[in-house]
Backbone as CSV, one residue per row, in Angstrom:
resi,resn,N_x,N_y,N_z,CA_x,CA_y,CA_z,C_x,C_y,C_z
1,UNK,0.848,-1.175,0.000,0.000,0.000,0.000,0.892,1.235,0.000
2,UNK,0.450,1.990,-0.850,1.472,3.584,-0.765,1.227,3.632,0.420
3,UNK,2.605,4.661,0.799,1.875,6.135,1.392,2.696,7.336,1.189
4,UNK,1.621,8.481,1.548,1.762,9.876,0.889,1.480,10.752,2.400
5,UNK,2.344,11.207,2.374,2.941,12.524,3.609,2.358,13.303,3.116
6,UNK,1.631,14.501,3.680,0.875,15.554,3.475,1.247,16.712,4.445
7,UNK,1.136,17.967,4.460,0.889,18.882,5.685,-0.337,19.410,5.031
8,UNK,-0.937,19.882,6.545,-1.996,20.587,7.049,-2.047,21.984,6.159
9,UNK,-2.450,22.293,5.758,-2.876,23.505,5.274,-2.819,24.816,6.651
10,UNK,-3.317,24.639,7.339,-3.555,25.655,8.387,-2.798,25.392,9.887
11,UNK,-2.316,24.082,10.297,-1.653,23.884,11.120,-0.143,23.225,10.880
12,UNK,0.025,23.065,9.388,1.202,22.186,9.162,1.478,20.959,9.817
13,UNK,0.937,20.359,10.212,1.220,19.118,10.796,1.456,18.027,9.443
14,UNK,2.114,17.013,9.895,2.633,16.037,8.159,1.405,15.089,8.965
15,UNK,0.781,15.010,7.963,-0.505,13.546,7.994,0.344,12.630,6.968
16,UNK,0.535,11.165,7.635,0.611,10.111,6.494,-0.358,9.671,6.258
17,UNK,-0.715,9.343,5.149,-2.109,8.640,4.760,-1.691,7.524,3.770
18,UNK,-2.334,6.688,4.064,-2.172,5.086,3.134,-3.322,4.848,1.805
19,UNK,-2.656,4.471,0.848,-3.411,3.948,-0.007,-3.342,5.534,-1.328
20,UNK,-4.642,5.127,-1.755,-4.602,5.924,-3.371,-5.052,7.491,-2.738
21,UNK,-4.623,8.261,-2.237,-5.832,9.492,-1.545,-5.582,10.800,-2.696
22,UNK,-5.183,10.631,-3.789,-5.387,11.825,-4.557,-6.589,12.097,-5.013
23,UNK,-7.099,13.871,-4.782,-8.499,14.206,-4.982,-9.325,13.685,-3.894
24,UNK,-8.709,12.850,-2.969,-9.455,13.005,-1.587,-9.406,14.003,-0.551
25,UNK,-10.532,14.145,-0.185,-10.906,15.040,1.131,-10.554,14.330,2.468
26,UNK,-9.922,15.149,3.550,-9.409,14.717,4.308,-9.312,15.671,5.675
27,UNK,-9.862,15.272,6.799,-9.450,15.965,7.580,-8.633,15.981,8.730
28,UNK,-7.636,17.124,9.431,-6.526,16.865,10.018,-7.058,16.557,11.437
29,UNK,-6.145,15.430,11.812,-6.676,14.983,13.420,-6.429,15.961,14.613
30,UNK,-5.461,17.129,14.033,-4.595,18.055,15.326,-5.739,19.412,15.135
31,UNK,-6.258,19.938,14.471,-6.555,20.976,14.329,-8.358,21.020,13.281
32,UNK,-8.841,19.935,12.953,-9.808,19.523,12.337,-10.058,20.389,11.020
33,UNK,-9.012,20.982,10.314,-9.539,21.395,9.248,-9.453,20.314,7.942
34,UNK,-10.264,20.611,7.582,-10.712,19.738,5.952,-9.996,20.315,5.000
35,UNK,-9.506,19.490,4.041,-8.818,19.931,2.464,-9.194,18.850,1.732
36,UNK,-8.350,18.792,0.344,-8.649,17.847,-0.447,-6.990,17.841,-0.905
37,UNK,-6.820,16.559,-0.683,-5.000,16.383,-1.220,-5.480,16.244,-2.884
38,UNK,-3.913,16.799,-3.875,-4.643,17.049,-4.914,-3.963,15.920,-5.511
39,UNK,-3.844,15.893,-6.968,-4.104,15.289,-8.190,-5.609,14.551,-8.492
40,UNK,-5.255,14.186,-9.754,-6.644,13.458,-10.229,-7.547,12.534,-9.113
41,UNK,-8.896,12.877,-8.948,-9.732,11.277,-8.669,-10.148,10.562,-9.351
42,UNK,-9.921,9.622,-8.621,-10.206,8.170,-9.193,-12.045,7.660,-9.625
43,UNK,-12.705,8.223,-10.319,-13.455,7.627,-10.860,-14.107,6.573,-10.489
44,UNK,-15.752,6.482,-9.776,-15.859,5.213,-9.649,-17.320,5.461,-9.327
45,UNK,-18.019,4.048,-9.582,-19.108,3.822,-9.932,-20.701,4.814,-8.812
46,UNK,-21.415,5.141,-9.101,-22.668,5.591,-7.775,-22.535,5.000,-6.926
47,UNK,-22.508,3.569,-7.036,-22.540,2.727,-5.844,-21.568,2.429,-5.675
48,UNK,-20.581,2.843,-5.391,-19.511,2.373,-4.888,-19.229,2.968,-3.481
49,UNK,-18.739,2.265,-2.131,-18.924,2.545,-1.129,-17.862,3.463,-0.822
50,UNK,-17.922,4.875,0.118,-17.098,5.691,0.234,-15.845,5.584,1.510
51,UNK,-14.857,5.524,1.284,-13.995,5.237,2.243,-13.135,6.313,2.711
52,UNK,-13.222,6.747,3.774,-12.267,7.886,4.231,-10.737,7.077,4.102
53,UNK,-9.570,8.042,3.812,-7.903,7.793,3.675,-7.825,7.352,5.485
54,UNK,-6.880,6.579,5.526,-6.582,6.182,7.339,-5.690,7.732,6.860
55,UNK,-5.095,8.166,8.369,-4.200,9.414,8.651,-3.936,8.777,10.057
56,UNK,-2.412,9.483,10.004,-1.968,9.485,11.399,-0.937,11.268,11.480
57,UNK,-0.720,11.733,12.053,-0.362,13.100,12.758,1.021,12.493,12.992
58,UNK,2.450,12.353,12.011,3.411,12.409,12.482,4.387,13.447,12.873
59,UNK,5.348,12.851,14.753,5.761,13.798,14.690,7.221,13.760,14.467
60,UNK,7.696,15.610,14.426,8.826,15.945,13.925,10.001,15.736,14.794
């Protein structure tokens, strides 16, 4: 499974997150703001069930 290091937009904190999370929405566990990590999303059917990215708050 990837994973992809992120910071926080508003608190900088590095979120790792596992798996495919580009064009997912995501929110930070330290400071609760929402973003969307970018590149393309992945395309997928109405019914397809929605899964939040796992995150963890690593520290420096």
């Amino acid at each position: 499974m990837a994973e992809t290091v992120v910071a926080c937009p508003k608190c900088a904190s590095k979120l790792k997150l596992m798996g495919d999370v580009a064009g997912k929405a995501v929110k930070c566990p330290k400071c609760a703001t929402a973003f969307r990590i970018g590149g393309a999303a992945k395309s997928a059917g109405p019914d397809a069930p929605k899964k939040a990215p796992r995150c963890a708050v690593r520290s420096n």
